[in-house]
VOFI-881091 format. One line per 8 residues: number of its first residue (from 0); for each residue x, y, z of C-alpha. Coordinates in steps of 0.2 Angstrom, whole numbers. Example, Ala and Ser with C-alpha at 12.3 -4.5 7.8 and 13.67 -1.06 7.14 Angstrom:
<recs>
0 = 62/-22/39 ~ 68/-5/36
</recs>
This chain:
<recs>
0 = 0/0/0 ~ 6/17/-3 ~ 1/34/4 ~ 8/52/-1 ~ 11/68/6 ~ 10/79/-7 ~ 12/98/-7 ~ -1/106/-18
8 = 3/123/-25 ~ -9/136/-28 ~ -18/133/-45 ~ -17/115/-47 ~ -31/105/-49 ~ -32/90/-34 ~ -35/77/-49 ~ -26/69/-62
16 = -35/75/-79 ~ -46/89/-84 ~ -55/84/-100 ~ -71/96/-98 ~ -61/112/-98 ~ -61/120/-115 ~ -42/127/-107 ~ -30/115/-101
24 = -25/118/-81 ~ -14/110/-72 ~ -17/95/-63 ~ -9/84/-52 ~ -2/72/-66 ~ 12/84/-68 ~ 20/81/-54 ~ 26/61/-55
32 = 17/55/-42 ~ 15/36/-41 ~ 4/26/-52 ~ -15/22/-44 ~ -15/34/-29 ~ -29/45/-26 ~ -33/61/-18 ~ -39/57/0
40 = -53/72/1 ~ -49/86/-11 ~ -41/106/-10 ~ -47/120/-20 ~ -36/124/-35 ~ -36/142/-26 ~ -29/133/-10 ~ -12/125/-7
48 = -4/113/5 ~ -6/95/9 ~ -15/84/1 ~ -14/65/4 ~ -13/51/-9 ~ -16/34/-7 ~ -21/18/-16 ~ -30/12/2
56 = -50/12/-1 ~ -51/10/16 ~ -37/25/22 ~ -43/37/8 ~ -63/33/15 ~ -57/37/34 ~ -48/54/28 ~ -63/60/19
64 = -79/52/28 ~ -86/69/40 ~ -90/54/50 ~ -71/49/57 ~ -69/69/60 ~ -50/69/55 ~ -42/85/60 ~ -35/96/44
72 = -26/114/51 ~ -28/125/40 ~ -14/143/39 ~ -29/156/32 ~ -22/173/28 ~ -38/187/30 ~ -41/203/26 ~ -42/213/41
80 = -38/211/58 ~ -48/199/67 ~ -51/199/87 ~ -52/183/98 ~ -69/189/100 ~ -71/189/82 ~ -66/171/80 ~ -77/166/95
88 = -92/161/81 ~ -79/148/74 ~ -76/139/89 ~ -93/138/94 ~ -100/134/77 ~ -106/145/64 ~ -124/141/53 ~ -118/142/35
96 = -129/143/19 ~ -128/124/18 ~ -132/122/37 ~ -122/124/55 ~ -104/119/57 ~ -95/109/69 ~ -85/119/81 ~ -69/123/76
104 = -52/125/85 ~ -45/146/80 ~ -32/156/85 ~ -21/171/79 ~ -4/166/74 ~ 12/176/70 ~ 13/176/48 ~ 21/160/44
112 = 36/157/38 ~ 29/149/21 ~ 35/147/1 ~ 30/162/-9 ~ 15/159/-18 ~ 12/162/-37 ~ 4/173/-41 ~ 9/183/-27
120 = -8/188/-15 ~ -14/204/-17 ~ -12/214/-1 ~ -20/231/0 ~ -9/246/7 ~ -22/252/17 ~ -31/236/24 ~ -21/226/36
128 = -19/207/32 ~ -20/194/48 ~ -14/176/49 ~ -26/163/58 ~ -23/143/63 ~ -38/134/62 ~ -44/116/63 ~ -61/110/57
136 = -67/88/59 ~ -77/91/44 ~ -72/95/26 ~ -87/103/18 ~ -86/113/1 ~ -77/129/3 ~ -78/127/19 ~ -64/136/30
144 = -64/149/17 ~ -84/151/18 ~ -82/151/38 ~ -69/167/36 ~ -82/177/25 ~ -95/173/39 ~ -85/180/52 ~ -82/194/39
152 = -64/194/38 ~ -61/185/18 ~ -49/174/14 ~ -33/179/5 ~ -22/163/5 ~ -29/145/11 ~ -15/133/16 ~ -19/118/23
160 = -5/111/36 ~ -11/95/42 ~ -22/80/39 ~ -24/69/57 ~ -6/66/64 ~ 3/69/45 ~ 9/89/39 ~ 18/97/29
168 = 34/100/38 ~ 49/98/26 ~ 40/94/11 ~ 43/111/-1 ~ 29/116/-12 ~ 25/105/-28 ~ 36/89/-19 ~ 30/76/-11
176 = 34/59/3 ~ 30/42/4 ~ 25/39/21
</recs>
């Protein structure tokens, strides 16, 4: 059995083709990854960091089943400069369009020191820009970056750290690990 640690950049697709597109996008079959692994839950092409591969039916269901409630830390960069107050509603559970949220674990942290994305994000001189660790048991579409535009504070950059005991520590952007 085989099971990946794979560092998603920003703008890659979490899939190994993309027929429907009338413009070809990347995708994750540009990166040699093992043959007949597959993405255990997905990230947004706009979002970056770890995603996990494997060719275990059973590891890949755990990882994206809300029902086993595997941790994934996500590092959110917002717009704005939220308060603990402000991320009270996180940690308590917020009612999204499709329904109420699990509560989820939010702090404010220090910028990370992180790869440099491309395309750079778009800061604004005059709006300050925040960095916020949070971890959610669910996995819902859009999710993290749905819960920052409830709490009013939009999300800039969308890295996700760690899925259940695995992160991203010393894997660089667009490489990947067997584990």
């Amino acid at each position: 059995m085989v099971t990946i640690l794979f560092n998603k950049p920003f703008g890659v697709l979490s899939q190994f083709t993309d027929v429907k597109s009338p413009t070809q996008r990347p995708t994750l079959s540009g990166f040699d990854l093992p043959k007949n692994v597959y993405a255990a839950g997905r990230l947004d092409r706009d979002s970056e960091g770890l995603l996990v591969l494997t060719d275990n039916g059973k590891l890949q269901a755990r990882l994206s089943s809300p029902k086993f409630k595997t941790p994934k830390t996500y590092l959110v960069q917002v717009e704005g400069a939220p308060t603990e107050a402000d991320l009270h509603p996180m940690r308590t559970g917020l009612t999204l369009k499709d329904g109420p949220t699990l509560p989820a674990k939010a702090r404010l942290i220090a910028a990370p020191d992180l790869w440099l994305r491309d395309p750079p994000v778009r800061v604004r001189k005059t709006v300050p820009d925040t960095w916020i660790e949070i971890t959610i048991t669910e996995g819902r579409n859009r999710q993290v970056r749905r819960m920052c535009a409830a709490i009013g504070f939009p999300c800039l950059r969308l890295v996700r750290w760690s899925v259940g005991g695995w992160t991203l520590d010393g894997i660089g952007q667009g490489k990947w690990q067997a584990v």
